[in-house]
C-alpha positions in Angstrom: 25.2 35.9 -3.6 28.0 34.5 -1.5 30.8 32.0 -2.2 31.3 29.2 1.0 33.7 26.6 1.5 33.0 24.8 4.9 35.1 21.5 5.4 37.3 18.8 7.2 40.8 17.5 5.9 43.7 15.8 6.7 44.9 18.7 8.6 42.3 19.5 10.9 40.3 16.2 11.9 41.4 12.9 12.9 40.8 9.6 10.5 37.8 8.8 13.2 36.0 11.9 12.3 36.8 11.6 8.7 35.1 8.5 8.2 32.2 9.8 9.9 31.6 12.9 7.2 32.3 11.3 4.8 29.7 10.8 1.5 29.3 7.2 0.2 27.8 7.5 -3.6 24.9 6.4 -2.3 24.4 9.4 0.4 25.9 11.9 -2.0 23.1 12.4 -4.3 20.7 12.7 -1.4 22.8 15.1 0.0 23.3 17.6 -2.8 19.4 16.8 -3.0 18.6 18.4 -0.1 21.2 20.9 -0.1 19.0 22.1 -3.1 16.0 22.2 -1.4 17.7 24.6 1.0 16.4 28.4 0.2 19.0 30.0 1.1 21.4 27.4 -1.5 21.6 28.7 -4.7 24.1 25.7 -5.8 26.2 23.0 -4.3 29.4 20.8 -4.9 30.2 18.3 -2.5 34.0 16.8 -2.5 34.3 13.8 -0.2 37.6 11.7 -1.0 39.6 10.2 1.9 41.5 13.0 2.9 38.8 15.6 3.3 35.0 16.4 2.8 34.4 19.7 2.0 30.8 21.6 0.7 30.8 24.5 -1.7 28.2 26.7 -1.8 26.4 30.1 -3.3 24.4 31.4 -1.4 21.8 33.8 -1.0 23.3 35.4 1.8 26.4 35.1 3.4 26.9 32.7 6.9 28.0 29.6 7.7 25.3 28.4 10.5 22.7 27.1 7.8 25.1 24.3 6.9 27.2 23.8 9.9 23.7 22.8 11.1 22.5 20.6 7.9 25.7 19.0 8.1 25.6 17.7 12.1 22.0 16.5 11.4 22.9 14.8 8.2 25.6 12.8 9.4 23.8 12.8 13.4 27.1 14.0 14.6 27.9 15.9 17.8 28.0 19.1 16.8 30.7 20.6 19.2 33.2 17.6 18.2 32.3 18.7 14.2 32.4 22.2 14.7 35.8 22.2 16.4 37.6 20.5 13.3 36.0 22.8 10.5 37.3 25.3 8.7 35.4 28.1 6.3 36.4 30.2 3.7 34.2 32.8 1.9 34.4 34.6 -1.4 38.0 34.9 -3.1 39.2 33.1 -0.2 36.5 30.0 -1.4 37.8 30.6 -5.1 41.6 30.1 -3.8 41.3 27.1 -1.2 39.2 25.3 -4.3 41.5 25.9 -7.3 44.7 25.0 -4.5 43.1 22.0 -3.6 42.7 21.1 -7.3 46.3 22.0 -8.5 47.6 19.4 -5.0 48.4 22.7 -2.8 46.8 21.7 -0.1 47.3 18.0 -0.6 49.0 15.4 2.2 51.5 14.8 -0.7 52.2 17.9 -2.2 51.2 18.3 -5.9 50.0 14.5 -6.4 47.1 14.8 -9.5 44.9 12.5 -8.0 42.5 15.3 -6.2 42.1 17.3 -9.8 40.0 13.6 -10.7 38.3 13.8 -7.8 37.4 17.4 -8.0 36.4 16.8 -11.5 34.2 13.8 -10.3 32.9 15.9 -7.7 31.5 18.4 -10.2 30.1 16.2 -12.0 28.3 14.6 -9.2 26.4 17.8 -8.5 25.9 18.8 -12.3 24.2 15.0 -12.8 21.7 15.9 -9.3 21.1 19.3 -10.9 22.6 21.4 -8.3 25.3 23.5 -10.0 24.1 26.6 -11.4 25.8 30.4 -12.0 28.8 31.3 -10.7 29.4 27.8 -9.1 30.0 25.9 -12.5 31.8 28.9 -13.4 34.1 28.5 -10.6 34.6 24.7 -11.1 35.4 25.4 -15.1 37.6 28.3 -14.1 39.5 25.8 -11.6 40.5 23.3 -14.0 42.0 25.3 -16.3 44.0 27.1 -13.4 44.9 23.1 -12.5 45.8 23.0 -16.3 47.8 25.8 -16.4 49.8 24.9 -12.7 51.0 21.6 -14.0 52.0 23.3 -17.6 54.0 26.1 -16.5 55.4 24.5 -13.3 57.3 21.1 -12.2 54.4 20.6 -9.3 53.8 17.2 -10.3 56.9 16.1 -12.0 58.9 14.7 -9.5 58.2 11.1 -8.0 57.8 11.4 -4.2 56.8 8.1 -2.7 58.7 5.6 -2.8 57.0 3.6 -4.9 56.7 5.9 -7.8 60.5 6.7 -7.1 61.3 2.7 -8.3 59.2 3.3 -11.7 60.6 6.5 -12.3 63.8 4.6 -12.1 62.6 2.4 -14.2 61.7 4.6 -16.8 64.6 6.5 -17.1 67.4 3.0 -17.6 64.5 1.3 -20.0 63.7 3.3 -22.9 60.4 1.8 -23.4 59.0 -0.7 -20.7 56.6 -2.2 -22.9 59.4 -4.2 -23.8 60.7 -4.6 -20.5 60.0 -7.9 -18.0 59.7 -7.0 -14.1 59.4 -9.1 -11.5 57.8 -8.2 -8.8 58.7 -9.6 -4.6 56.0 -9.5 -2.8 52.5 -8.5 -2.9 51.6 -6.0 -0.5 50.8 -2.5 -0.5 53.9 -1.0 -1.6 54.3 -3.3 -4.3 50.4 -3.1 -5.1 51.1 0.6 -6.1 54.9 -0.1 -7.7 52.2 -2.0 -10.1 49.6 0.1 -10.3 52.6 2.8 -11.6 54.1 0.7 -13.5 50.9 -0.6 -15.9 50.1 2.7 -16.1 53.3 3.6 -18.3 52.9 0.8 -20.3 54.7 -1.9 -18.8 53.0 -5.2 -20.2 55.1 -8.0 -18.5 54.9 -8.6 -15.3 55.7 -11.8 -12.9 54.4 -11.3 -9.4 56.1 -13.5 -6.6 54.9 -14.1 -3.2 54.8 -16.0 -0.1 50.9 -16.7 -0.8 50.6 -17.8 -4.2 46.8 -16.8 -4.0 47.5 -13.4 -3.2 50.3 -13.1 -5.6 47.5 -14.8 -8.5 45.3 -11.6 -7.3 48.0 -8.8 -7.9 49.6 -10.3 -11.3 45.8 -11.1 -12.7 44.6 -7.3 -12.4 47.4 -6.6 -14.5 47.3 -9.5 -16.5 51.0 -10.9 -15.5 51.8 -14.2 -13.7 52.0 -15.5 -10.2 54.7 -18.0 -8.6 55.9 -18.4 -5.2 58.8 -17.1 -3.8 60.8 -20.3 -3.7 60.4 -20.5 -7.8 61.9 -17.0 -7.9 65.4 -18.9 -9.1 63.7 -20.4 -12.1 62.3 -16.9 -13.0 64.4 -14.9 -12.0 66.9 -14.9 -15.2 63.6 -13.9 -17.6 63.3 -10.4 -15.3 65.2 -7.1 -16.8 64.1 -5.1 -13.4 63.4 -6.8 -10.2 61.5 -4.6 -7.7 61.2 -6.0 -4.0 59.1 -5.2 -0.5 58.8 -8.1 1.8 58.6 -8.4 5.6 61.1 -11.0 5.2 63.7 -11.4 7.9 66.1 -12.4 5.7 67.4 -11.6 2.0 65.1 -13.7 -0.4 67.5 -13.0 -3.1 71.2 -13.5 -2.9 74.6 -12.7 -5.0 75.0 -16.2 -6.2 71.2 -16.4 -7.4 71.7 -13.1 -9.5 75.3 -14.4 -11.1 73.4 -17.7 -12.3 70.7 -15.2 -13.6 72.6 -13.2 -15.6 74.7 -15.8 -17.0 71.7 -17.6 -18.3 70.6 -13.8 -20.1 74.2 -14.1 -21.7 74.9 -10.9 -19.1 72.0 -8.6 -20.4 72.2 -5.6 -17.3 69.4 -5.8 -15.1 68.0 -3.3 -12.7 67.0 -4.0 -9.2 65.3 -2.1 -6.4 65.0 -3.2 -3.1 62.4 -1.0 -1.1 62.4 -3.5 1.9 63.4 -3.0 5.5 65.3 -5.2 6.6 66.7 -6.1 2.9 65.2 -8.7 0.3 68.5 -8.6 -1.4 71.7 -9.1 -0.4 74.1 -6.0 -0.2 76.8 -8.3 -2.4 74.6 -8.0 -5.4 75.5 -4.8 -6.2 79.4 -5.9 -7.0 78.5 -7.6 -9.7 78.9 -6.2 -13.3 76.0 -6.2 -15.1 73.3 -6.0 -11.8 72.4 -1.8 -10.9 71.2 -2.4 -7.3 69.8 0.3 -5.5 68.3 0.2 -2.0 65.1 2.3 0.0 68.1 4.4 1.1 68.9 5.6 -2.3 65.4 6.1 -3.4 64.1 7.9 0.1 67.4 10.4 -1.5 65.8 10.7 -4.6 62.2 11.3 -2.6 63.9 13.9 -0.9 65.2 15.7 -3.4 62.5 15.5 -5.4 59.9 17.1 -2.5 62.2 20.0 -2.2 62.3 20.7 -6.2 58.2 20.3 -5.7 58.2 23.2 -3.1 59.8 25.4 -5.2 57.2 24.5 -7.9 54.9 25.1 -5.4 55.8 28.6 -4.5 55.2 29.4 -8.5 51.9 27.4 -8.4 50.8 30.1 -5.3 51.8 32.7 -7.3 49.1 31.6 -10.2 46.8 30.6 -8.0 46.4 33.6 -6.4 46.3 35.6 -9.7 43.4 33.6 -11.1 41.7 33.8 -8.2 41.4 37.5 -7.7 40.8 37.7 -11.7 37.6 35.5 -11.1 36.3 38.0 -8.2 36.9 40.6 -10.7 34.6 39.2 -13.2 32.4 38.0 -10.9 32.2 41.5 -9.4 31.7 42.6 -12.7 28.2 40.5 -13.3 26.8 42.7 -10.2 27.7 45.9 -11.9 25.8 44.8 -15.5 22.6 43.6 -13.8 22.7 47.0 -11.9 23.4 49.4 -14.9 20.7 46.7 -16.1 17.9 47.4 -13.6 19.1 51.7 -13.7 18.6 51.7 -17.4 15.3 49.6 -16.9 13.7 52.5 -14.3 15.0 55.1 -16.7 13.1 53.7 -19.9 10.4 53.1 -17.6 9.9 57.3 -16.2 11.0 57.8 -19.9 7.5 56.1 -21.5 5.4 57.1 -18.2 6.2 61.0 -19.1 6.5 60.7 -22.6 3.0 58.9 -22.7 1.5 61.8 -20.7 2.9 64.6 -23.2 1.4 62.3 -26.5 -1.8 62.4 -24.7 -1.6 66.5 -23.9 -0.7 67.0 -27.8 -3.5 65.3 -28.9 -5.9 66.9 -26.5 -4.4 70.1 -28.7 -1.9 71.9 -26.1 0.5 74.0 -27.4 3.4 72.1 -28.6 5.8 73.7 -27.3 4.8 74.0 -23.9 4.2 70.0 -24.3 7.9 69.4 -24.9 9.3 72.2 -22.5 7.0 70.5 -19.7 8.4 67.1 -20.7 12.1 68.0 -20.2 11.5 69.9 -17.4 9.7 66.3 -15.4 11.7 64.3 -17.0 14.7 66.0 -15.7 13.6 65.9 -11.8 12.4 62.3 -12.0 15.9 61.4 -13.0 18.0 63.5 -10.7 15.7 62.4 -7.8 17.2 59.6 -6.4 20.7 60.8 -6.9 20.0 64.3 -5.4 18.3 62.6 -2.3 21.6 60.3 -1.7 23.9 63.3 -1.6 21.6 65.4 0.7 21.5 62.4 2.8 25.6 61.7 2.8 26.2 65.4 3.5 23.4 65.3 6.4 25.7 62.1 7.8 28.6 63.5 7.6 29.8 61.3 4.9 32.3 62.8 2.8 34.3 59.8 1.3 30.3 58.4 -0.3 29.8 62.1 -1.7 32.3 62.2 -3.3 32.1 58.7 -5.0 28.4 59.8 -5.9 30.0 63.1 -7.3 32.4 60.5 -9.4 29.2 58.5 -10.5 27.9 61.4 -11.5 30.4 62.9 -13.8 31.1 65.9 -11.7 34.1 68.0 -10.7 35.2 66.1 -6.9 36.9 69.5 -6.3 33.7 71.1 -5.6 
């Protein structure tokens, strides 16, 4: 039995490559299909996200050319350009790289939680196509609670550190509850896609989405069940929004110090919060002297970002540190399976030289030899067959010259390593 990780990531390969070993779900259970079919696969887990693909294996015996090769002819690859990009790790090095990857260690955002899903789906994958098995779902069990345990006795994943999640965190902390909250949202791309996404995820339940292109403003609000208008009917909205959150490739602000005074007059001068995240700004630097408007820029949220990645690293250096003690405890138990099935299979020839002699001496007795002869001739054979093996290992270690395995033998044994 060996533990294999073989894979790509962000690190090592380019997007190009990637893309090209990647599994779609409809390849994936083929693949972990035929992985099974392998005989030198005892079980699989595939994890293919967009980051990295990576295969992890027991196998009979240990090497890495059996799937390097399944892998290029899978995916018809070149397998210079493949090989070039991978990297392997075996045994508790496997059992490390897995549970980092699952608590974000070895993510291209450090710490985010996504991967733990996707690690979680992964296993899943391969237990629904029957290919986990042993010390595989062991190690994908043994991984999530390590993931559990990083993210309860550290601050990995506490800190926002994009952008994005910075202006909700924001959020969260002026508004006790945004449930209650209105936010207007400027624009509709992909930064403001995810300020959304964040957003309906802590319970914000109002939501007006303005944009240049109503239709793709009608998309954004209607996956999160708000409401679209274009951005020249911001002025009309604008007073119902307690946070404002704005990215637009505008060249110019779209919202301006007198817009926000009318605003907040019309709210009776209720504070409202707003973030602009563009470059160059959506609103104007002026809003920020008024009384009752908190403006903050990208400027004072990439500080935030900042800070926030540094108090992450020093979470990480305590995730490390339990990483690498669960990891070594799980080789130690795993080590410890080999030793019962071998203290198994002594106590198995034992029993069995035990009956085969102790059958011979029944028949003897009831063929009417003397008894005592019987049972002195029994201990005497039984004796030699069990010292046999052992005997012919220490003659042979002394014959070689091989002091340090005598004297472990000698240990095994019970016997003085003195002498």
């Amino acid at each position: 039995m060996s533990l294999l990780v073989l894979g790509i990531n962000h690190k090592t390969a380019s997007v190009d490559l990637r893309e090209k070993v990647a599994f779609s779900p409809e390849k994936l259970r083929l693949a972990l299909n035929e992985l099974g079919q392998m005989p030198d696969v005892n079980s699989s887990v595939i994890l293919s996200t967009c980051n990295r693909t990576e295969i992890y294996c027991d196998l009979k015996h240990a090497g890495t050319g059996v799937l390097v090769d399944w892998l290029t002819q899978f995916h018809q690859l070149d397998s210079e350009q493949l090989i070039s990009s991978l990297y392997f790790h075996e045994e508790q090095a496997s059992v490390k790289h897995l549970m980092r990857v699952a608590c974000g260690l070895d993510s291209l955002v450090l710490g985010e939680p996504q991967i733990l899903g996707q690690v979680k789906q992964s296993y899943g994958d391969a237990n629904e196509a029957g290919a986990l098995g042993g010390a595989m779902e062991k190690l994908f069990q043994k991984t999530f609670a390590v993931a559990k345990r990083v993210r309860t006795e550290t601050d990995i994943g506490g800190n926002a550190v994009s952008v994005a999640f910075a202006a909700c965190t924001l959020a969260r902390q002026i508004f006790e509850s945004l449930s209650d909250a209105t936010t207007l949202l400027v624009g509709a791309g992909e930064t403001i896609e995810l300020v959304a996404r964040h957003l309906h995820e802590h319970g914000c339940k109002k939501l007006i989405v303005a944009n240049r292109t109503r239709e793709r403003a009608q998309a954004l609000a209607g996956e999160f069940g708000g409401v679209a208008i274009g951005l020249e009917e911001i002025p009309m909205h604008l007073h119902e929004a307690d946070i404002v959150i704005s990215s637009t490739a505008a060249p110019l602000p779209i919202i301006g110090k007198g817009m926000v005074e009318t605003a907040l007059k019309t709210r009776r001068y209720q504070p409202m919060l707003l973030v602009d995240i563009a470059v160059p700004r959506d609103i104007e630097e002026q809003v920020g002297e008024l009384n009752d408007a908190y403006l903050y820029t990208v400027d004072d949220l990439q500080g935030i970002v900042e800070r926030n990645r540094e108090q992450r690293k020093l979470a990480a250096i305590e995730a490390e540190s339990i990483v690498s003690e669960e990891s070594a405890s799980f080789m130690s138990w795993l080590r410890s399976l080999e030793a019962v099935d071998s203290i198994k299979q002594y106590r198995q020839d034992a029993d069995t030289i035990r009956d085969e002699l102790l059958a011979r001496s029944l028949q003897s007795l009831e063929s009417g030899a003397d008894p005592q002869q019987v049972i002195t001739e029994l201990s005497r054979r039984l004796t030699n067959r069990l010292i046999h093996a052992p005997t012919q290992a220490m003659q042979q270690a002394a014959h070689n010259g091989e002091p340090e395995k005598l004297a472990v033998m000698r240990q095994c044994l019970g016997l003085e390593t003195s002498k």
